[in-house]
Structure formats: structure tokens, C-alpha cells
N, C-alpha and C positions, 0 to 999 in steps of 0.2 A: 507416594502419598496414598495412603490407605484410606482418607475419610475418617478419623477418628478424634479431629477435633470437630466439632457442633457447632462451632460457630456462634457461641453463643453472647455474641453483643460485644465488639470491643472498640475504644476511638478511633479515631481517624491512625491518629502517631502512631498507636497499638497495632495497627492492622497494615501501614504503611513497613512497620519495622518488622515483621514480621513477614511481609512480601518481597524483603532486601532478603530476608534471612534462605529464603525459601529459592529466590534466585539465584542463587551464589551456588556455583557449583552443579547447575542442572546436567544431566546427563541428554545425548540428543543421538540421533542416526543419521551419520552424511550423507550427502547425494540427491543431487533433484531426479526425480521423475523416477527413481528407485521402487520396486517393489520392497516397502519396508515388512517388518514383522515386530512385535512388541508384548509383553505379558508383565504386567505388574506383580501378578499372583504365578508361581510354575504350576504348568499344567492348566492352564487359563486359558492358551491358544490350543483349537483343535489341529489335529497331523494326518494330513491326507484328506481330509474335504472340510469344505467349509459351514455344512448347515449340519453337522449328523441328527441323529433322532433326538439325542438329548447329549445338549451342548456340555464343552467340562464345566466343573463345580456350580451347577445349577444357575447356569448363564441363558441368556438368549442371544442368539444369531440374528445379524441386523446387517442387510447389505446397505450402505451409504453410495448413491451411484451419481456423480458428477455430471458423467456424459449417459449419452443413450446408449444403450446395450450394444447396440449393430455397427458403434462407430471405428474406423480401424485401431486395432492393437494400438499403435503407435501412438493412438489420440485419445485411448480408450482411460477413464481416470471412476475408479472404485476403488470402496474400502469394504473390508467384513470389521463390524465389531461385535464384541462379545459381553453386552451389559448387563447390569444386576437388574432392570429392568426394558423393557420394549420402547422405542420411540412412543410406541403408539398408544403408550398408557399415558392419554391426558387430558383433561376436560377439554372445552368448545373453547378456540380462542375468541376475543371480543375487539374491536378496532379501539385503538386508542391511538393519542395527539402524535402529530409526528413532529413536533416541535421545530425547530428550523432544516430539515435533514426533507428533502426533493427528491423526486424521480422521475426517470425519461416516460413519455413522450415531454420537454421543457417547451411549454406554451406560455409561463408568466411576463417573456418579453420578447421583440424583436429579434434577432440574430445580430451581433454590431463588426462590423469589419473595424473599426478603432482598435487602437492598441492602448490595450488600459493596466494599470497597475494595481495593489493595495498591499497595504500596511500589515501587519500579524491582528488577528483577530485581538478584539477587548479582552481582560482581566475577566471571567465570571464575576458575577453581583452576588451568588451563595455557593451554596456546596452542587456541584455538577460533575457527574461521573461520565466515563467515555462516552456513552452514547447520547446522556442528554447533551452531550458536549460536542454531537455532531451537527457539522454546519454546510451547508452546501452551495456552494459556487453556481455551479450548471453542468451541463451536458447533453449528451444528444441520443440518438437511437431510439430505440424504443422495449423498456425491459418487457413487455409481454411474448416480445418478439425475440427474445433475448439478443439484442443487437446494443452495440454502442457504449457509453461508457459514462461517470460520470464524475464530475472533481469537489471534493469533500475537505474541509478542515476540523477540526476539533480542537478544544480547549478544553480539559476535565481540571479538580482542583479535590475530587475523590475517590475511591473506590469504588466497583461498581459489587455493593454487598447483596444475596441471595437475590439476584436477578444474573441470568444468561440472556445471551444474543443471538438468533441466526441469521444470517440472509439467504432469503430464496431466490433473490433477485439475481444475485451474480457473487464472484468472489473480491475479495477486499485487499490489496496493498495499502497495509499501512507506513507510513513513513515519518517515525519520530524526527522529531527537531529541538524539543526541551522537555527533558524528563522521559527517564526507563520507564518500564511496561513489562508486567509479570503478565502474560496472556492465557490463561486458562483454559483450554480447550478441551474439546470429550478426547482425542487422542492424546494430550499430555501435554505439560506445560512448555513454553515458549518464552526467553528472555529478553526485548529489543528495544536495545537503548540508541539515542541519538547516534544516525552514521550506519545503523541497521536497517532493513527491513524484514516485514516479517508481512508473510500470507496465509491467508484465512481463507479455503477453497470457501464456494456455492455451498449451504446448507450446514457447516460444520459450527457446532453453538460452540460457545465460548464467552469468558467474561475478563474484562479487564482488570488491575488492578496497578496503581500505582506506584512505584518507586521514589519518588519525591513531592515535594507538595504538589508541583503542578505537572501538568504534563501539555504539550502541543505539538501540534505536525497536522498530515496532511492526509489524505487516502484518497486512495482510487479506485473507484468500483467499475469493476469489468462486467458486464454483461453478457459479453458475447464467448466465444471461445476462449479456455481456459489459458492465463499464460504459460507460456515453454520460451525454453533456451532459445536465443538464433542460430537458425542455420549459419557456419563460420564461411561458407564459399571456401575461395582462393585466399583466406586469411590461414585455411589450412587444418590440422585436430585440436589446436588450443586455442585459447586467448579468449578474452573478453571475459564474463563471468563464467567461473570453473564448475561443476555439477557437484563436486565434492565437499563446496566451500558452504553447499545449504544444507543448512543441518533441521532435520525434522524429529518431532520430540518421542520421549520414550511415554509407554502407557504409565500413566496414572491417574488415579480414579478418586473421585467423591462418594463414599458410602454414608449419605446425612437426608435422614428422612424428616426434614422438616421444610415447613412453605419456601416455594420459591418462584419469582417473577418471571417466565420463560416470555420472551420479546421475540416476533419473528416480522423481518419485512417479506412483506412479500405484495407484487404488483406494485410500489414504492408505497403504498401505508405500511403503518405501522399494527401488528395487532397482539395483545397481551393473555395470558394463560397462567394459573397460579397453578405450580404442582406440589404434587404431597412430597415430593422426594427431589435432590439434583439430578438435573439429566446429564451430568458429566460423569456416567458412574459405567463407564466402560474399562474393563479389566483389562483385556488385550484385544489386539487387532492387527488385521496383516493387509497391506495394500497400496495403491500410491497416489489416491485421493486424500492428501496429509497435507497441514499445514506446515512451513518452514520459517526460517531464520536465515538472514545472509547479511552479512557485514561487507558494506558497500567498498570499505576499502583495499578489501581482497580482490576488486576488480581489476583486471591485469589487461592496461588501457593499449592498444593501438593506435599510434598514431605515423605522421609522416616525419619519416629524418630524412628529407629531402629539398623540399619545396612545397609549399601549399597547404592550408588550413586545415584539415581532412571532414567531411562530410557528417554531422553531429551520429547518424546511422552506426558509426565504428564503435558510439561510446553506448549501445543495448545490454540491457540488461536482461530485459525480460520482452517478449514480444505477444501478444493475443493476434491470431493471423483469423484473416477475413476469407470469404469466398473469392478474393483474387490473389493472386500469386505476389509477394512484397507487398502487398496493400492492407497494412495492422490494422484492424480496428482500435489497437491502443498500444503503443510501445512504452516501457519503461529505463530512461536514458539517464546516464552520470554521469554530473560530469568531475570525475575524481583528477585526485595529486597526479601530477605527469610532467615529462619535462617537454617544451619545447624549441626545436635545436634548428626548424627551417630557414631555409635563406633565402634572402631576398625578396619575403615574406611577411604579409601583414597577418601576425600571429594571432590574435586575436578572431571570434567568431566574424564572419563576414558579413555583410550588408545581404540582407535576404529577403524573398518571395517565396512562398511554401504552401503547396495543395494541401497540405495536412496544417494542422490544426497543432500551435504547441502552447502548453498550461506548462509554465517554470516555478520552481520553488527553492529556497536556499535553507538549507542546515546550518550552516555554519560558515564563517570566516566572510568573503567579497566575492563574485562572481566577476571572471577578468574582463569582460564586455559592458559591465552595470556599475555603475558608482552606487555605491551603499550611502550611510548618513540618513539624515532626515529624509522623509519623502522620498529613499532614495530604493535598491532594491535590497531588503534585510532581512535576515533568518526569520523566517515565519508567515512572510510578504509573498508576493505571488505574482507573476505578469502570462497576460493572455496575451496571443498575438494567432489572432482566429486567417484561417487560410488566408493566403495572397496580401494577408496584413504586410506590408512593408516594414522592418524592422532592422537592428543590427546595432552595430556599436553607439554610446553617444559619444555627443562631441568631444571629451574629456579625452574620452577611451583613445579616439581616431586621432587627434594631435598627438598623445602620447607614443601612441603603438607606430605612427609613421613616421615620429622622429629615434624611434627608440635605437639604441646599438644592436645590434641583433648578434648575441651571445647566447649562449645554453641557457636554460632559464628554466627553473624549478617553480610550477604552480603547484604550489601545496597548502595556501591559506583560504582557501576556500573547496564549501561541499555541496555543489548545485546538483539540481536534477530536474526533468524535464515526463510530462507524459504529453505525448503526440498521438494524433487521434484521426484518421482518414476523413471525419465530416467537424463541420463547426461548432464551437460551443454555443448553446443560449445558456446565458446567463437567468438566476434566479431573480426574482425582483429585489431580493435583499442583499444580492452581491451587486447592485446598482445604487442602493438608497445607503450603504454602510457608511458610516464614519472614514471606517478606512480603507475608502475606496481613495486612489491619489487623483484630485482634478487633474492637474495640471503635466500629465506624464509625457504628453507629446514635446513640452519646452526642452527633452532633452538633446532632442534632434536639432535645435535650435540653434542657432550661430556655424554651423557645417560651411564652410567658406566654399565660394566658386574660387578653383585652382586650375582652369583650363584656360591652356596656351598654346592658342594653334599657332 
């Protein structure tokens, strides 16, 4: 993409068909945590150092640095790009509203050890683009500190037209669940539809646009340490999600010098800047602070063919590690299609107490521990169950799974997922006062018979 259409005014339908048209077929570079490279234009990336005196075809050198310079190799996350103009060409930003969209330190309510549920966010009342379309649940840490983490939904029903986004706060999983997403980033566009995810490192701008009329899901903003692969232990060199399966996008650029809305959170406000020009207008770049793409169903699940439920830990996708050793500040968990073949085995999730913190959300199909239906748990819904919350099957689940035949057994109608979080959530005041928040989620435990027979 060269930047040679202008943009100049088109409908919603106009701009959505046009976003189908422009997805289809993107090209991308496999592999997480890859030192990529990329040049929209040849001869665009420099060969042999990255800042020279006068960069190719009259570019500027712009280091993008995720971590701090001193941190090791291993955790070290930079990019070079090479744009038609400077980040640093842009008037004063100015704060403006942050509309429903929170940040840590979360002071609007108590901490609640209950275990609470809710329904998918309302319909928008008019036209709302990605970001006016973000909604915030809670979390905890503290973003100045960069610690902690926080849990987000969104509902959009437009395109997000000459306005870009960055966060400085931390980086962002997003997690569709109705309606693809053309993600426009300054390193190259990005395709992810429901069943995908797709990340957005710390500081990299980008704009949404939508594939269908609406769109909704969920996101996660990391504060603290960027996420990486899990270490696999004694599970051995494979399994779980594969490094190749994330595909991170190829350069292309916006060359369009006309107004545009540059959005940047940073300390969790919001604050706004109109530039003369898009700042998506980087030509090439070489490096592996890049956003990606991973299609969740590619996760190649571990479990047990033996005995015994296995530990939700097996099913990580993505891990943010903390200043103690196994202690995330935020894991990101699936729970995909797999068979299970245990014996003599209550197959389903177990009856649980948890030092960590877990925020669940469902994409698609039933979660085999939660009854769906009304007020029940449904693609778009959500349940908190904050540390030592007591939780686990309901009663449905438990009669069924403990009378059930226990044959090979293929879950594959449903696409949960789960972010777990080493401290508790505070809820926002408005994920307390919402509509759809569910009263009455504890009656599910309700009726659990006494079956003890000394």
C-alpha cells in the first residue's frame, strides 16, 4: 500500500468493502520474537547500520524502543523504522475525554472477592469506532509504575476514519469475538477475525477498521513486561503455541498529507494532536518490537491421556513474567478443541481456589464447565473469579460430568479463554452499575447435594 488514495470522504458500506477488499490476501512474516525486516519501496531498508548519515530515498531513522536499552538480549524488544517523516514532527497534544476506557492505579471501588458474571456489552446508540468503543472492566497495578494489567471490552459499529491510536501505557491483546478487524499499523497491516488474536506492542499507532458492520471482543492491556512464549519445561521443544504460527505484518505505508486525529493514552488519559500528515508512513523497518497475528486454533493443546483434569497452566498462550520466577503478571490462556480420553475422571474443570486472579471470556460455541442461555456464560459475557474466589463447575455441569460414560470425547463447540493475573481485580464503577452485569450468578452453585456417606 503506497498511500495513493486520499481518502477522500467515503460511507460507512464504501469504506467497510473496501477493508474486506484490502484484507484478503495480506501478506505477513512468521514467527514470534523474530528479528523481522521489511521494505515496502526496494532499497528503503538500510544494509549494514541502521541510522547512516542520510538514510535511503530521503527517509528518516527512528528507533521505536519497547524495553530499555540495558535489558538482556533475550527480553530486549526494538524496532528501526524508516519514515517519510519524524515521530517527532507534531504539534502539543491536548487531554481530551476518556470516555468509558480506566487505568491503574483502579480506586473507583472496593476489591470484591464474589464471584460475578456479565452479559456482552449493549448495541451502540450511534456510530462508535474502536476506540470510542472501548470499555473497561478493571484492573490492577499501577501504569506509572508499569506494573499490572487491565481488562477491556469494546463494541465499535465504524471505522476508525483519519484518527490513529497509540498506547504508552502498555501493550494491547486484542481478542475479537464478532466481526474481523483490518488493524492498520505504522509496520503494516494486520488481519483478525473472531478465533484470532492479534498484538499491538507499547507505543506502536495504529487504526482500526472494520470488516462487518459491527465488531466486539475483548482486550488486554499489559502494563508490565512484554508478553513471550512459555517456557515448555518437561513438556519438552514443542507444543502449546508454536512461534511460527504468528505471523507479523509486511511494511506498508500511508503517504496522505492531510488532517489527521493522532490519540495517545498515556498515564491512562487520553490526550489528542491533529497532524498535517498520517503517521503510518513508514516505508521499511527491521526489528522484533512488531505487532502480530495468531490464530488460536493452531494451538497444539496438551493434555492428560491418563488420569486427571490437567492444570488450566498446560493451555498458555502467551505469558508477561513478573519479578518472581512462574509468577505472571498476566497470562493469556485457551481454552481450544481437544479430546478428552481420562479415566475415572471428572473431565470437566475442577472445583477451585486460585492465588491468581482469572477474567474468562467466550468467542464462540459453550464453555464445558458453564451453561450458556440466558443469564448464562455467552460469547461476549465474561466472569471474574478474583483470587481464593471459590469457583468451579455448576450444578448442571457436576450431575452431568459425574454420571457421564467416560469415552473419548471431542470438545470442539466451543472457544474460551481466560487472562490470569498474580493480584486482584478492582472493578470500574461502571462494570458494577451495568445492565449487564448478571445479579444473580452465585444460584449457580445452588442445589450441589450433600453425597457423603461415612
Amino acid at each position: 500500500m503506497t498511500g495513493t488514495d486520499k481518502g477522500t470522504g467515503t460511507d460507512q458500506g464504501t469504506a467497510g468493502e473496501q477493508a474486506r477488499k484490502t484484507a484478503e490476501g495480506l501478506a505477513y512474516s512468521p514467527g514470534f520474537g523474530n528479528e523481522h525486516s521489511s521494505e515496502a519501496v526496494p532499497g528503503a531498508l538500510p544494509v549494514g547500520r541502521n541510522a547512516p548519515q542520510r538514510a535511503p530515498l530521503g527517509l528518516y531513522a527512528e528507533q521505536l524502543s519497547g524495553t530499555a536499552f540495558t535489558e538482556p538480549r533475550a527480553r530486549n524488544r526494538r524496532s528501526w523504522l524508516y519514515r517519510i517523516r519524524p515521530s517527532a514532527a507534531h504539534p502539543p497534544f491536548v487531554r481530551t475525554g476518556n470516555g468509558a476506557l480506566r487505568g491503574a492505579p483502579f480506586t473507583e471501588t472496593t476489591p470484591d472477592p464474589n464471584r460475578l458474571r456479565w452479559n456482552p456489552l449493549p448495541e451502540p446508540s450511534g456510530p462508535v469506532d474502536f476506540l470510542d468503543g472501548l470499555w473497561t472492566l478493571g484492573g490492577n497495578g499501577d501504569i506509572t509504575q508499569r506494573s499490572g494489567m487491565a481488562v477491556h471490552l469494546y463494541h465499535a459499529n465504524s471505522s476508525m476514519e483519519r484518527r490513529v491510536f497509540s498506547n504508552a501505557d502498555g501493550e494491547l491483546l486484542i481478542v475479537p469475538e464478532r466481526g474481523g478487524l483490518l488493524l492498520r499499523t505504522e509496520l503494516g497491516l494486520l488481519r483478525a477475525e473472531p478465533g484470532h488474536v492479534a498484538l499491538i506492542p507499547r507505543g506502536v499507532r495504529f487504526r482500526v477498521e472494520l470488516l462487518a458492520d459491527s465488531a466486539r471482543g475483548y482486550v488486554c492491556e499489559n502494563y508490565g513486561q512484554p508478553f513471550q512464549l512459555p517456557d515448555l519445561g518437561p513438556i519438552g521443544a514443542n507444543g502449546l503455541a508454536n512461534a511460527r504460527d504468528f505471523l507479523a505484518p509486511v511494511a506498508a505505508y500511508e503517504d496522505v498529507e492531510e488532517p489527521f486525529e493522532v490519540v495517545n493514552k498515556f498515564c491512562g488519559n487520553l490526550w489528542t494532536a491533529t497532524y498535517d500528515h498520517s503517521p503510518l508512513d513508514v516505508v521499511a523497518w527491521h526489528g522484533n518490537h512488531v505487532p502480530y497475528v495468531y490464530d488460536l486454533r493452531r494451538f497444539n493443546v496438551i493434555g492428560s491421556i491418563s488420569y486427571d483434569h490437567p492444570d488450566p497452566s498446560v493451555f498458555t498462550v502467551l505469558t508477561a513474567p513478573s519479578d518472581t520466577p512462574g509468577l505472571a503478571g498476566v497470562d493469556f490462556v485457551v481454552f481450544a478443541p481437544r479430546w478428552l480420553v481420562g479415566e475415572d475422571t471428572f473431565r470437566p474443570p475442577y472445583f477451585h481456589r486460585n492465588v491468581m486472579t482469572e477474567y474468562m471470556g467466550l468467542i464462540e460455541g459453550a464453555y464445558d464447565a458453564k451453561q450458556g442461555g440466558r443469564d448464562g456464560f455467552v460469547p461476549g459475557g465474561g466472569s471474574l473469579h478474583n483470587m481464593m474466589s471459590a469457583h468451579g463447575p455448576d450444578r448442571e455441569t457436576f450431575d452431568r460430568a459425574s454420571a457421564a460414560e467416560l469415552v473419548p470425547q471431542k470438545v470442539d463447540d466451543g472457544l474460551a479463554f481466560m487472562f490470569e493475573t498474580r493480584w486482584p481485580l478492582t472493578l470500574t464503577g461502571q462494570a458494577l452499575a451495568g445492565d449487564h452485569l448478571q445479579r444473580r450468578y452465585d444460584d449457580v452453585w445452588q442445589g450441589l447435594e450433600r453425597h457423603f456417606r461415612p
